[in-house]
C-alpha positions, 0 to 999 in steps of 0.5 A, a space after each residue: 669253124 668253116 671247112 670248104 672241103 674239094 667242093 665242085 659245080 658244074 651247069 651242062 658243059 659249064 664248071 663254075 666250082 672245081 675242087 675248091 678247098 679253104 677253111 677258116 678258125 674261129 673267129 677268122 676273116 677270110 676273104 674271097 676275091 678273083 676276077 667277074 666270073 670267078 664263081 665268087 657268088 656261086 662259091 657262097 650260094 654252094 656254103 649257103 645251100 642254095 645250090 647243091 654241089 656235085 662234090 665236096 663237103 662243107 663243114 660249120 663247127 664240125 657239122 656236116 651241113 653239105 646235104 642240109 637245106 639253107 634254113 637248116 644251114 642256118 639253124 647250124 650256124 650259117 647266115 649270109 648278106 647278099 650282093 643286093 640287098 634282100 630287105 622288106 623295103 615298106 617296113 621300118 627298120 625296127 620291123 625288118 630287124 624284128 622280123 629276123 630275130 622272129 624267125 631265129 626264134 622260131 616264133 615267125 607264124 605268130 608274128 602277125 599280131 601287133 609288134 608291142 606283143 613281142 618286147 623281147 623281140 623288139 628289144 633284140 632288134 634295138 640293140 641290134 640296130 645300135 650295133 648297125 649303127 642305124 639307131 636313129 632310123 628304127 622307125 624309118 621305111 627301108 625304102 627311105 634310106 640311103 643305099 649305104 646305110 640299107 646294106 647295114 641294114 642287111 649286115 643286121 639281118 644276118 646278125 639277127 640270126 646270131 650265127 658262127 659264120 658270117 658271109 657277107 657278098 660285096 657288102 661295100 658294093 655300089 658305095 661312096 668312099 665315105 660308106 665305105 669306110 661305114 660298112 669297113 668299121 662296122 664289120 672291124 668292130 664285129 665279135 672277135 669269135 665270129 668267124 666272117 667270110 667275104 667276096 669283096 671288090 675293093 682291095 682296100 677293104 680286103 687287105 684291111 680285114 681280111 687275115 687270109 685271101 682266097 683268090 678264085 679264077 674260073 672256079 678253081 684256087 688261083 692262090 691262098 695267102 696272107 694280104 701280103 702274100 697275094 699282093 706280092 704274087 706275079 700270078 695274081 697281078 697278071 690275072 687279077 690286080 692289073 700287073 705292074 709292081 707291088 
């Protein structure tokens, strides 16, 4: 469903991606880990079209999407959460999830009438907010919610979008344990077709979901393997995990 194919970055004299390669079946959960400035970030914002790569390919479902522009990255398939939230923060909840399903529609330059013109919409966003688990907050200011259950939110919006691919930038970021295992039930309980990829700091999280880890170290593949594979590498405790035995 996602091919990352010898994809290459560099800013100046500086090479934050070198001939970075992975791809992920239908319905996978792969997982990108690897020290600060690793190139984790700027790894998705090449697979999101934020930034153009110097070389390399990225392939949704078959699509060449390397030379598209992220909307239409979207439209073939892609969506994304970011490492900070990237929300409406005056409006509801109702509202923020309504407006992404708008523009998944194509319908966002109408959307300036009042909402109760747009049951559908509103609708998709009810369901979609009691498979967030934030249905008790539709009608809450964004502003007003806890920071966990914000990135829930976020995890929404990118749903809104109904995509192939999912990528999620440290969605457990900044939170309590008791969020934490929130946001891991959440993406566990996600479609079993839904191919997700996440850069995630918290090993537990990782090897609790993730069925294959990608392990970046100064924008090159360290290491690509099984939960099991990368806990048992020498390499990959001595750069990463802090050393000692497995």
């Amino acid at each position: 469903m996602l091919e990352v194919q010898d994809l290459s970055k560099s800013f100046h004299t500086l090479t934050v991606a070198y001939e970075v390669s992975f791809s992920v079946p239908r319905g996978g959960r792969h997982a990108v880990i690897g020290p600060n400035g690793a190139g984790k970030t700027t790894l998705f914002n090449l697979i999101a079209g934020a930034v153009a790569p110097d070389g390399g390919e990225i392939i949704v479902d078959g699509v060449d999407v390397t030379g598209m522009a992220p909307d239409a990255r979207v439209r073939a398939g892609l969506a994304r959460s970011y490492q900070h939230n990237n929300l409406f923060p005056e409006m509801t909840v109702r509202e923020n999830l309504a407006a992404a399903r708008a523009v998944h529609e194509g319908r966002a330059p109408v959307f300036w009438r009042p909402l109760g013109n747009f049951g559908d919409i509103l609708r998709a966003a009810e369901d979609l907010a009691r498979r967030i688990n934030v249905a008790e907050h539709l009608d809450t200011p964004v502003r007003q919610l806890s920071y966990g259950t914000q990135r829930q939110v976020e995890v929404g919006l990118a749903l809104a979008l109904e995509p192939k691919v999912l990528l999620l930038d440290e969605p457990t970021a900044g939170m309590s344990p008791e969020e934490t295992r929130a946001m891991q039930a959440l993406i566990g309980g996600l479609p079993a077709d839904l191919t997700i990829v996440v850069i995630e700091h918290d090993m537990d999280v990782v090897f609790g979901l993730a069925e294959r880890v990608t392990v970046l170290d100064y924008g090159t593949v360290l290491l690509e393997g099984t939960p099991g594979e990368v806990r048992a590498s020498d390499v990959v405790r001595q750069r990463y995990l802090g050393g000692g035995t497995p």
